[in-house]
Structures are given as structure tokens and as C-alpha cells.
C-alpha positions in Angstrom: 110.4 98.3 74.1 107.9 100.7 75.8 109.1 103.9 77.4 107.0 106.6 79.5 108.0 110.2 79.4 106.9 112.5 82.0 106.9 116.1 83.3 105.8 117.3 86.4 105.9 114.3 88.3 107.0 116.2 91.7 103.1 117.0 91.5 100.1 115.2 93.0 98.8 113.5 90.2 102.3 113.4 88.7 103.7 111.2 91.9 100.8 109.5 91.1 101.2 108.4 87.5 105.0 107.6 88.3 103.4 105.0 90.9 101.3 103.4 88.2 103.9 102.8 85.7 106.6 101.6 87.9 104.3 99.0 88.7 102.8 98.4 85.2 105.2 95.8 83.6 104.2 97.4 79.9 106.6 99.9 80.3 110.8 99.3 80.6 111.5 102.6 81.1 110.1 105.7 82.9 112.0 108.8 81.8 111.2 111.8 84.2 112.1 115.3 83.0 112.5 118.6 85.3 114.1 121.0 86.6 115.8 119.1 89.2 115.5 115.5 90.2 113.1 113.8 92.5 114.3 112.5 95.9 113.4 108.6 94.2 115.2 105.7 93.1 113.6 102.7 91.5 114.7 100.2 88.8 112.8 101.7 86.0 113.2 105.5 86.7 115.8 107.8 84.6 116.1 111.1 85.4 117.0 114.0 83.5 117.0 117.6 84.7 117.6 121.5 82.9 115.7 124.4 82.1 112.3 123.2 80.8 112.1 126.0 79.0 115.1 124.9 76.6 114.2 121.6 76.7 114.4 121.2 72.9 118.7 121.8 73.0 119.2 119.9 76.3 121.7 117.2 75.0 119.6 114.2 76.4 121.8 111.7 75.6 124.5 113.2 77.2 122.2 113.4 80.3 121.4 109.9 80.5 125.0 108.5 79.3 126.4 110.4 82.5 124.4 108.2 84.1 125.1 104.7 82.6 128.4 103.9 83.9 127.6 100.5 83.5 126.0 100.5 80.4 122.7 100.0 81.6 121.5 102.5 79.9 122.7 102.1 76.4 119.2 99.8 74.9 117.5 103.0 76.5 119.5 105.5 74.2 119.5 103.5 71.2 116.1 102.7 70.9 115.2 106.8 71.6 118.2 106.8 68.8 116.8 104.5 66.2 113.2 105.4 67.5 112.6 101.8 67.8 110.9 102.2 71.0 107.0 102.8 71.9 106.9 106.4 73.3 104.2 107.2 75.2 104.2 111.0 77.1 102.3 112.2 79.8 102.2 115.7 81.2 101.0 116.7 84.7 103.1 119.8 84.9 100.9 122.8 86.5 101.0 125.7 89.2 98.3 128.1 90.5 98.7 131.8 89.9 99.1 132.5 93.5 102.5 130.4 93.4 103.6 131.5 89.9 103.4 135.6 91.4 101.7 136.4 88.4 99.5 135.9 85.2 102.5 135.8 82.9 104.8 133.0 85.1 101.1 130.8 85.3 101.0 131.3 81.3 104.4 130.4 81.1 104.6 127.0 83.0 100.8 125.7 82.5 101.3 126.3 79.2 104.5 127.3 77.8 106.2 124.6 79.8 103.6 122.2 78.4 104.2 122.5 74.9 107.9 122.9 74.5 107.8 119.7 76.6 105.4 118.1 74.2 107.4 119.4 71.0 111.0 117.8 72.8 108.4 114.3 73.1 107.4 114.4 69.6 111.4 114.8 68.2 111.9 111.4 70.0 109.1 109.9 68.3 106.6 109.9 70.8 103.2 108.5 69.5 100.7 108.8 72.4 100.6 112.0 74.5 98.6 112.4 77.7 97.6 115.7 79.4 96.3 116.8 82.5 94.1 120.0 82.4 91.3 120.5 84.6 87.4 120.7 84.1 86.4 123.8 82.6 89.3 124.5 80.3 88.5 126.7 77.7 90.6 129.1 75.7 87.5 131.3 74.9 87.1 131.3 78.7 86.9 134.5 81.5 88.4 132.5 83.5 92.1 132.9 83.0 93.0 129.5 84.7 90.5 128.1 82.3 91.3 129.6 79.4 94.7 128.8 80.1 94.2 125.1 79.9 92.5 125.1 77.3 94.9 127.4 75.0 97.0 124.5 76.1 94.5 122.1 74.9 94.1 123.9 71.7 98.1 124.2 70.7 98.6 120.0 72.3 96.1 119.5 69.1 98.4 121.0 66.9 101.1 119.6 67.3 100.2 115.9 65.5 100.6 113.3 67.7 99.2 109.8 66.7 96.5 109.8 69.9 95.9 113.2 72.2 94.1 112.5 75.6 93.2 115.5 77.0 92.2 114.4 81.1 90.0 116.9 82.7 89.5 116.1 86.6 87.4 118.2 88.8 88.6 119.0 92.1 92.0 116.5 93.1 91.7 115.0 96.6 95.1 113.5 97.6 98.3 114.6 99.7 99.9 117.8 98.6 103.0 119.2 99.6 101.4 122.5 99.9 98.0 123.9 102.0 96.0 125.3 99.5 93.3 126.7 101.7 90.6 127.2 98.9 90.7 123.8 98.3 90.6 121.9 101.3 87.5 124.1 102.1 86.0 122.7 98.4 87.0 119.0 99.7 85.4 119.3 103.1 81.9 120.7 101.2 82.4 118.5 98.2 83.7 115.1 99.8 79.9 114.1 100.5 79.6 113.8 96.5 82.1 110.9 96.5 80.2 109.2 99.3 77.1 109.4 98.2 78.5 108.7 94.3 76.4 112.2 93.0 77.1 114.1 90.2 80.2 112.1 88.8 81.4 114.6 86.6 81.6 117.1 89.4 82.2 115.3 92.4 86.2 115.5 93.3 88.7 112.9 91.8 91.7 111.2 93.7 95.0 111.7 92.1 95.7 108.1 92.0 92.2 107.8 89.6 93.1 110.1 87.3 96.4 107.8 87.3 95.0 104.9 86.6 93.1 106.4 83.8 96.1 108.0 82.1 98.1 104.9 82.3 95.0 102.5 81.2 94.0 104.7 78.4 97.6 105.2 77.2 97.6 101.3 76.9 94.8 100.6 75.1 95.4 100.7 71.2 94.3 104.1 69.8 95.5 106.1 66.7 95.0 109.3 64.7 92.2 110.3 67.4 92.4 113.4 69.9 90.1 112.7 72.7 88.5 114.7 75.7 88.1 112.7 79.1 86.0 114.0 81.5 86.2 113.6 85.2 83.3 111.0 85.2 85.0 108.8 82.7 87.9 109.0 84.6 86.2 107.3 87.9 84.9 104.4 85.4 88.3 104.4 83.7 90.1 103.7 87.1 88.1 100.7 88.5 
């Protein structure tokens, strides 16, 4: 058995990840967590919603069981049980500043978020754990947006999963739920890049590429390796 745990998939490139493994017939399970649950039912999809922040004593069985009253659930809790199961993670959970209200709430969902999700993954035996920063992520950065991400980078390494894929897209061209001025003006200026296929590593990335990337790369047979995936690879990894 196979099973795909994510967070933030209420995002752009999280929507977009939950699209490739519903239809990837690797994976029998796709177990979304969050603070509430997504407007989305499909045969693969369990859903399990609390406070992120104390994800690590959320009684996840419990949360799932509640939702098995017909047993279908029960091959899915004993395989996370016996840790039978393949368990492959992948984190698109992220804000801006501007929607956090400040510094500290950024820190503490790009990053804070991010690990004690990871942590929760690693407890259930996850072996494979996919991440998506951004370009630029540095924790020696000026940049506090960058040097968030890559803090986050930094402590992901730490934490000793068999692979690490670290996905850093440049600017994300797809349909948000929110008007971000800034960076409709950056896709209007920038969008000539993708048609004229200049400056790969630069030139903005569709959500559903960095997707397909994720979902490929998780896939392919990798261990005791962190690895750092840049924009550019991305485009080549989603063809």
C-alpha cells in the first residue's frame, strides 16, 4: 500500500498536487491534513482537520475511524498502525506576510506549521518528504521571506527522512483564490519568458508543473539523499 500525506492543499500548488495523485493509480490513499476540510470528495481522499500547530497529539485515528462507518477505512489505519504502508509527504502549506498581519504569524505558518507537520509525518513512518519553498530561499538571507524558507529548508534536513526534495519554483502562474496585485503585475511582465522558453530557471512556473514534479520525483526510487530542485528542473520534470 502507498499513501500521500499532505498539508496545504487549499493552496495553488496544493490543489494542484491533490489533482495528480487522485489520478496517479500508485497511491491508495491521499490523506489531507488542516485546519478545516476542503469543499472535495473523491474516492481516495481522507480528511482530517485540528489545530496544525498540535498536530503531534491530534488522535488521528480517532479522526479517521469517525469516519469509517463502514469500515472502509480500517486497511488505511492499520497499515499507518503496523507502518506497513509506503508514506510519502508533501507540504505546500504557505502564506505571504501581508495575509499572516505580521513577521511572527508568517514565521509561524511557513515554517512552524511546516515542521511540526513534517515531525507528525515522520511518527507514521513517512520515508519520502516533499517541500515546496520558493527560489531564493536562504536562511542567511535579507530577505525575510527568503530566509524564512530556507530556515525551513535547513530544520526539514534535520529531521532524517529517507529522501528530502526541497522544490523551489519561481514565480506560480495558476488560479488563486486571492488577487495578489504584485504578482499578477510579475506575470503580465514575466509571462513572455514562458513563450519564448528564456531563462528556465527564472521564467514563472504553473502550479500544475511543479505538481507533476513533486508527484514524479516522489515516485522514482530514491534513498538517504536530500536534494534541491530548481525551477528549471521542475519544467523538464513535468513533461
Amino acid at each position: 500500500m502507498r499513501i500521500a500525506l499532505i498539508s496545504g492543499s487549499s493552496g495553488l500548488v496544493g490543489k494542484a498536487i491533490l489533482h495528480q495523485l487522485f489520478k496517479n493509480e500508485e497511491y491508495n490513499y491521499v490523506l489531507s491534513v488542516g485546519r478545516r476540510k476542503l469543499a472535495i470528495k473523491q474516492q481516495k481522499l481522507v480528511q482530517i482537520e485540528g489545530d496544525m500547530a498540535k498536530i503531534e497529539s491530534w488522535d488521528w485515528e480517532a479522526k479517521i475511524a469517525e469516519q469509517s462507518l463502514s469500515g472502509e477505512y480500517f486497511a488505511l489505519i492499520d497499515a499507518l498502525n503496523k507502518k506497513s504502508a509506503e508514506i510519502h509527504a508533501f507540504s505546500a502549506l504557505g502564506t505571504t506576510i501581508k495575509q499572516a498581519g505580521s513577521k511572527e504569524k508568517f514565521f509561524a505558518i511557513d515554517h512552524d506549521l511546516v515542521i511540526e507537520f513534517a515531525k507528525w509525518a515522520k511518527t507514521l513512518g513517512t520515508s519520502k518528504f516533499l517541500y515546496v519553498s520558493s527560489s531564493g530561499a536562504d536562511a542567511k538571507s535579507s530577505i525575510f521571506y527568503s530566509q524564512t524558507k530556507g530556515k525551513t529548508e535547513e530544520d526539514l534536513k534535520s529531521i532524517g527522512f529517507s529522501y528530502t526534495g526541497l522544490f523551489r519554483p519561481s514565480l506560480l502562474m495558476g488560479n488563486r483564490n486571492e488577487f495578489r496585485l504584485g504578482e499578477q503585475v510579475a506575470q503580465v511582465v514575466m509571462k513572455p519568458l514562458i513563450w519564448l522558453k528564456l531563462f528556465k530557471n527564472i521564467r514563472p512556473i504553473y502550479d500544475f508543473q511543479v505538481a507533476k514534479a513533486l508527484v514524479k520525483t516522489a515516485l522514482t526510487q530514491k534513498s538517504n539523499s536530500i536534494e534541491v530542485i530548481s525551477s528549471g528542473e521542475m519544467q523538464d520534470l513535468s513533461k
